[in-house]
MDTraj code that builds the backbone (N, CA, C; nanometers):
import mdtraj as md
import numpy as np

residues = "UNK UNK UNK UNK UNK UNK UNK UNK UNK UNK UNK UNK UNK UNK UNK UNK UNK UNK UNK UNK UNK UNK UNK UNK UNK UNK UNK UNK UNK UNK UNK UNK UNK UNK UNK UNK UNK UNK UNK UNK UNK UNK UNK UNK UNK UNK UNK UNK UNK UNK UNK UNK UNK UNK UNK UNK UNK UNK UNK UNK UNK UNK UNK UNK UNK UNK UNK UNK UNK UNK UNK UNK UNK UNK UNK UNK UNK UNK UNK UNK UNK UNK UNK UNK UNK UNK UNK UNK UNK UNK UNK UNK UNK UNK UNK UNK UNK UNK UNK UNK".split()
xyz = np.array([
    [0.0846, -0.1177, 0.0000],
    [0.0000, 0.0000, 0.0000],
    [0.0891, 0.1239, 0.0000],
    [0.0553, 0.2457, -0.0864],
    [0.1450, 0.3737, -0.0948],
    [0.0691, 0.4347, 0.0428],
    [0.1905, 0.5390, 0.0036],
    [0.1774, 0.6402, 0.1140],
    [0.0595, 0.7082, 0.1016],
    [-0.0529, 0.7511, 0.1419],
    [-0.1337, 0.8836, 0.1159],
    [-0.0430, 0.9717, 0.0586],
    [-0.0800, 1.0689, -0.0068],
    [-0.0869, 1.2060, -0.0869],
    [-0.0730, 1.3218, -0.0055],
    [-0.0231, 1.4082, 0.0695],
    [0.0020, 1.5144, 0.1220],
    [-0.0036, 1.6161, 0.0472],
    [-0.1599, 1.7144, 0.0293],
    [-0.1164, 1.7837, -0.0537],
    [-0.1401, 1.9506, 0.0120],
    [-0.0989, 1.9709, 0.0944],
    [-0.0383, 2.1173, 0.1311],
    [0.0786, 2.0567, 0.2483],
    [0.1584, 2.1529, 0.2476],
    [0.2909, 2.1653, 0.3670],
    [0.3354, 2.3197, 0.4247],
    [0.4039, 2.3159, 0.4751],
    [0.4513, 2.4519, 0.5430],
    [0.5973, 2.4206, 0.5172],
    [0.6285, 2.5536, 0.3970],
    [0.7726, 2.5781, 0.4005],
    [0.8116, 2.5710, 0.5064],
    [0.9791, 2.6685, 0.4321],
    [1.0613, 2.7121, 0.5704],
    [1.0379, 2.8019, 0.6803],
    [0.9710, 2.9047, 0.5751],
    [0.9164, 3.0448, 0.5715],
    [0.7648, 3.0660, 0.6775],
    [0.7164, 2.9237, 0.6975],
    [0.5547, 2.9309, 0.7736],
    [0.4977, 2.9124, 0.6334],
    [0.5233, 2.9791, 0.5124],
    [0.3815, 2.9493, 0.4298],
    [0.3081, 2.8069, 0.4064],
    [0.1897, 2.7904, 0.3732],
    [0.1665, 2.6810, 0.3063],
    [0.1970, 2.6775, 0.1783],
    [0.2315, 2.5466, 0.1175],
    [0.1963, 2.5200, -0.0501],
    [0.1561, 2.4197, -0.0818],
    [0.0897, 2.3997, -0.1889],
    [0.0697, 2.3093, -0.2546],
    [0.1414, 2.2389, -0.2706],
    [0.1186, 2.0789, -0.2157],
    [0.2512, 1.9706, -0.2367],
    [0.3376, 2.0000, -0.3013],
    [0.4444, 1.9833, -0.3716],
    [0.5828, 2.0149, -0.3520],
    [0.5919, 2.1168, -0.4632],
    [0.5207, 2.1854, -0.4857],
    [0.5375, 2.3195, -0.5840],
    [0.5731, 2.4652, -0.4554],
    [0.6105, 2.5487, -0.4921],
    [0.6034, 2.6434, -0.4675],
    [0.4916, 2.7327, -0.4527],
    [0.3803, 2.6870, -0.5367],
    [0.2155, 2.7607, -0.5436],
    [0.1331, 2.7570, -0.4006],
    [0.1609, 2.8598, -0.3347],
    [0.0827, 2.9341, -0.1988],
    [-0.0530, 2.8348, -0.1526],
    [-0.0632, 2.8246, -0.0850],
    [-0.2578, 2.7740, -0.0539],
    [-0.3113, 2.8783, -0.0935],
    [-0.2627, 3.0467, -0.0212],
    [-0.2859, 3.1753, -0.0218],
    [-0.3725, 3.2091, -0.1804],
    [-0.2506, 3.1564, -0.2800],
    [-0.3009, 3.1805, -0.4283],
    [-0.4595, 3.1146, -0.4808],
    [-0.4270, 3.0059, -0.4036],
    [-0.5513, 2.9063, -0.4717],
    [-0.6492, 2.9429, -0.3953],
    [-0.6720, 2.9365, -0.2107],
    [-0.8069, 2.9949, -0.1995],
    [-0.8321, 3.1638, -0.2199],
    [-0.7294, 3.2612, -0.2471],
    [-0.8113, 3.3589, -0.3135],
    [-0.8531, 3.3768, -0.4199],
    [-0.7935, 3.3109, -0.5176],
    [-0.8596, 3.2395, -0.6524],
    [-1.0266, 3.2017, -0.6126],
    [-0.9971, 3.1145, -0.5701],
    [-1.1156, 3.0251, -0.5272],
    [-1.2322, 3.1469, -0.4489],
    [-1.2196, 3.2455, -0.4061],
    [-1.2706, 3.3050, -0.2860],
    [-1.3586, 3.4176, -0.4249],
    [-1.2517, 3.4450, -0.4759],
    [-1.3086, 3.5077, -0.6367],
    [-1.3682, 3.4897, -0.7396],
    [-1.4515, 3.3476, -0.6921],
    [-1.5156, 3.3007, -0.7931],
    [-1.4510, 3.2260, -0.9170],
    [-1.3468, 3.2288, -0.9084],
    [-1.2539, 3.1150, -1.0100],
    [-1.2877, 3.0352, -1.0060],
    [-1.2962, 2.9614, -1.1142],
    [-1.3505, 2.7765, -1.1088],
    [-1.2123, 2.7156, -1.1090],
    [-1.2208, 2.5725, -1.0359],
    [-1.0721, 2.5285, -1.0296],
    [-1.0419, 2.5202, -1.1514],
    [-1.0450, 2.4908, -1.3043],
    [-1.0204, 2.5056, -1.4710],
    [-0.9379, 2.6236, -1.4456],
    [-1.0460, 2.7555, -1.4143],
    [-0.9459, 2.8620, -1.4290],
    [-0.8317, 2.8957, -1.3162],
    [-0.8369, 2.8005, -1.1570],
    [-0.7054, 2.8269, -1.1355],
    [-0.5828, 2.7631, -1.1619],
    [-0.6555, 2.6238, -1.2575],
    [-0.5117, 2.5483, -1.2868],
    [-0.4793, 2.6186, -1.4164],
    [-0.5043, 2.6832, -1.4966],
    [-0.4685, 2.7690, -1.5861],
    [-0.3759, 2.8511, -1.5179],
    [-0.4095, 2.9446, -1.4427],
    [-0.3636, 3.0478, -1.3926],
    [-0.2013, 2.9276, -1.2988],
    [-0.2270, 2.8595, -1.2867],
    [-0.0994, 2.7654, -1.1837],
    [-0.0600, 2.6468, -1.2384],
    [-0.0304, 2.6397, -1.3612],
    [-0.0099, 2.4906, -1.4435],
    [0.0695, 2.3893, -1.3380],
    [0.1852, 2.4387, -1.3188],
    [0.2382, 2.3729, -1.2035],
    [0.1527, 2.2592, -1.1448],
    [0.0026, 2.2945, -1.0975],
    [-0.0598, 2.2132, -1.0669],
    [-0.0891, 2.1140, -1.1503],
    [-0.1873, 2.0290, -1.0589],
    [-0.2583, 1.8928, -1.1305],
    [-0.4040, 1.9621, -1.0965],
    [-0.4821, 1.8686, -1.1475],
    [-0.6676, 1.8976, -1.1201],
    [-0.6775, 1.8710, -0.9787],
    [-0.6045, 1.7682, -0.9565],
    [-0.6214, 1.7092, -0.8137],
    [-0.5874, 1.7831, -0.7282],
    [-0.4417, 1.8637, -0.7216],
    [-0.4247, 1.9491, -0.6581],
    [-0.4793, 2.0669, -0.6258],
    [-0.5196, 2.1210, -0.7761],
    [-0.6439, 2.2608, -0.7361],
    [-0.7640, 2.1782, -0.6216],
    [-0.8511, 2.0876, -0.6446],
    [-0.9829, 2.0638, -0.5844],
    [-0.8972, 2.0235, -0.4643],
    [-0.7853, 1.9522, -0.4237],
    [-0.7519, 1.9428, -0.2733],
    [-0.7033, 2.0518, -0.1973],
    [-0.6882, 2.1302, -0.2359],
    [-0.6592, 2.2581, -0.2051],
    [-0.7847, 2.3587, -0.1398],
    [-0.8705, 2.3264, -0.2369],
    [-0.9700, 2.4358, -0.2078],
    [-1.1022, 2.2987, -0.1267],
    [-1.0670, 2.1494, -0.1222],
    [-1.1312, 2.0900, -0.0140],
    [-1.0542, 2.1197, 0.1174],
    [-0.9118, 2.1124, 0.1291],
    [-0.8661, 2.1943, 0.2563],
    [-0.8842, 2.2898, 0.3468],
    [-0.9545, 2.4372, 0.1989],
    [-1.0214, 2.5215, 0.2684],
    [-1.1502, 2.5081, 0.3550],
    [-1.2269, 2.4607, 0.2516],
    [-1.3380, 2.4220, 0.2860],
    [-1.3551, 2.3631, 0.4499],
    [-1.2667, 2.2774, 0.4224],
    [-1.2451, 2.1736, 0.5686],
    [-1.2096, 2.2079, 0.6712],
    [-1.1064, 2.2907, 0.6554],
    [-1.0243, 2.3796, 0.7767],
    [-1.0749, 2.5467, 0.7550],
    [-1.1805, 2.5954, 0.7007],
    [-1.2437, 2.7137, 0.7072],
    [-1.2187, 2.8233, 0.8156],
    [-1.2239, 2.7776, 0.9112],
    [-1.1545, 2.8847, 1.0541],
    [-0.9614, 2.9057, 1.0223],
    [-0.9392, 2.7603, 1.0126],
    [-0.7615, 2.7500, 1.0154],
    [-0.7506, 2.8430, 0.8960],
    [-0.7855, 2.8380, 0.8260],
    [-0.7376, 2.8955, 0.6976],
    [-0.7320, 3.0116, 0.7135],
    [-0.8574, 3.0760, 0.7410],
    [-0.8716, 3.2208, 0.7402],
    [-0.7871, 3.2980, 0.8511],
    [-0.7632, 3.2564, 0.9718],
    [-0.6712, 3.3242, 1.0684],
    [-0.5507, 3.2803, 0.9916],
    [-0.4834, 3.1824, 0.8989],
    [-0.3775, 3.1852, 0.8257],
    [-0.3355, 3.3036, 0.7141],
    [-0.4387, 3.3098, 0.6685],
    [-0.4648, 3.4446, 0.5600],
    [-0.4377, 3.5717, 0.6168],
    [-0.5390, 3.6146, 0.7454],
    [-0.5338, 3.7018, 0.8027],
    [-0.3345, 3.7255, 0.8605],
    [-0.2767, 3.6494, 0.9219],
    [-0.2040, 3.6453, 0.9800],
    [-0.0714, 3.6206, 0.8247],
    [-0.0896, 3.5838, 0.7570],
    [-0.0473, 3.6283, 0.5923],
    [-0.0349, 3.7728, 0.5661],
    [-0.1877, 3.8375, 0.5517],
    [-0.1306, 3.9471, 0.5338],
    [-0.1039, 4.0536, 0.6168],
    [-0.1062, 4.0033, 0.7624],
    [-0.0301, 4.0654, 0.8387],
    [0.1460, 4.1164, 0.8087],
    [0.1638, 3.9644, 0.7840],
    [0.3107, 3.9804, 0.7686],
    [0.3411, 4.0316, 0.6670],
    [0.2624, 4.0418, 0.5362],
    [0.3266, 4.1146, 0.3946],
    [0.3052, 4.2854, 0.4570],
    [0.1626, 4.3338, 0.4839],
    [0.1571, 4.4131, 0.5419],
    [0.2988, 4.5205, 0.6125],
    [0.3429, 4.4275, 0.6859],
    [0.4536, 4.4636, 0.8040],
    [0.5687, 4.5071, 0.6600],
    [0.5878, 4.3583, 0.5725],
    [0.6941, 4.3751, 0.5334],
    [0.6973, 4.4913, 0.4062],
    [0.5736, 4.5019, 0.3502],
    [0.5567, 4.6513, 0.2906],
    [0.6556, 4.7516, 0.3155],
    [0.5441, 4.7818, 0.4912],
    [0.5978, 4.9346, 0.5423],
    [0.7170, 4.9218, 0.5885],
    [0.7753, 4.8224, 0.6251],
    [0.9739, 4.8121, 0.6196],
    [1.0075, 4.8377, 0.4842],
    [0.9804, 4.7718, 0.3451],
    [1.0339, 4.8483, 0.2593],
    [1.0026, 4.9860, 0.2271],
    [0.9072, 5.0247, 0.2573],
    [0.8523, 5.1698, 0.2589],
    [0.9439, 5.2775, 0.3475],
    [0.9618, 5.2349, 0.4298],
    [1.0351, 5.2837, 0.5614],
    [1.2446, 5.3390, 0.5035],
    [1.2776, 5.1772, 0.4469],
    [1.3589, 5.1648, 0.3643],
    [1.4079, 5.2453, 0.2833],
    [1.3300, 5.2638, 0.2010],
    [1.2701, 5.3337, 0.0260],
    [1.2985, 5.5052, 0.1085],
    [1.2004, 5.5216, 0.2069],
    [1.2035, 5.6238, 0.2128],
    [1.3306, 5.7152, 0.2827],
    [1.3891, 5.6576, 0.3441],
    [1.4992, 5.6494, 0.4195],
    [1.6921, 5.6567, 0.2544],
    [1.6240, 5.6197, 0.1825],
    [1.7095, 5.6351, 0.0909],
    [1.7302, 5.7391, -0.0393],
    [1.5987, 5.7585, -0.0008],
    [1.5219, 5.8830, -0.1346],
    [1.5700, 5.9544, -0.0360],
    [1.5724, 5.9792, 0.0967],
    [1.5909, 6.1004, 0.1671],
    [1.7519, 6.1653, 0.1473],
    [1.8682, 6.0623, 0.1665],
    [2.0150, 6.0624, 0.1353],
    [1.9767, 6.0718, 0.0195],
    [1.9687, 6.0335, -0.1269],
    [1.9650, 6.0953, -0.2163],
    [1.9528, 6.2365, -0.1946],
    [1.8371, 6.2617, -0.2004],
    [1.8240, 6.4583, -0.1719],
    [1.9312, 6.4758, -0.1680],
    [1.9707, 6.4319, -0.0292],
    [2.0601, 6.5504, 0.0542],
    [2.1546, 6.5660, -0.0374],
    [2.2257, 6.4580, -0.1128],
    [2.3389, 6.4474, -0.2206],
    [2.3318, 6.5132, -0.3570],
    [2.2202, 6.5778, -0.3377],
    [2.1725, 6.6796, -0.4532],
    [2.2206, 6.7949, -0.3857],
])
top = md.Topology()
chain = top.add_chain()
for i, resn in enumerate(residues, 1):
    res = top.add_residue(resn, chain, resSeq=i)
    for name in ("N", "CA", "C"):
        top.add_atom(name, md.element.get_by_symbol(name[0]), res)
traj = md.Trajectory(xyz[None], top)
């Protein structure tokens, strides 16, 4: 008998992905959240299989609370990491000037 199929994991990073691709959970259920039919998110993610889009978005489905404090707490962190490059950015445009 094979192994079951594992099809999301948690990088290094905390994210989830789609079994061993690089493609986010993040990508597929906001796809999915947008009315995408899984057709159009395996278009949009060839990478995938069929199987993988519909286990993906049965994950959501399934884990509906987990997911969403995952998302939330997602774009917390892009959020954050924005306004550090913002912070950054701005902090360098400023030395420019002055070097004018």
């Amino acid at each position: 008998m094979s192994e079951p199929k594992k099809y999301t994991r948690t990088d290094e990073q905390g994210a989830r992905r789609i079994g061993q691709t690089r493609v986010s959970l993040d990508s597929v259920v906001i796809a999915y959240q947008q009315r995408h039919s899984p057709a159009t998110i395996r278009q949009q993610y060839p990478v995938l299989t069929v199987e993988e889009v519909y286990s993906a978005i049965t994950f959501y489905l399934a884990n509906h609370d987990y997911v969403e404090r995952y998302l939330e707490q997602q774009q917390k962190l892009w959020n954050d990491l924005r306004q550090k490059v913002y912070q950054e950015q701005s902090s360098i445009i400023e030395r420019l000037r002055k070097l004018r």
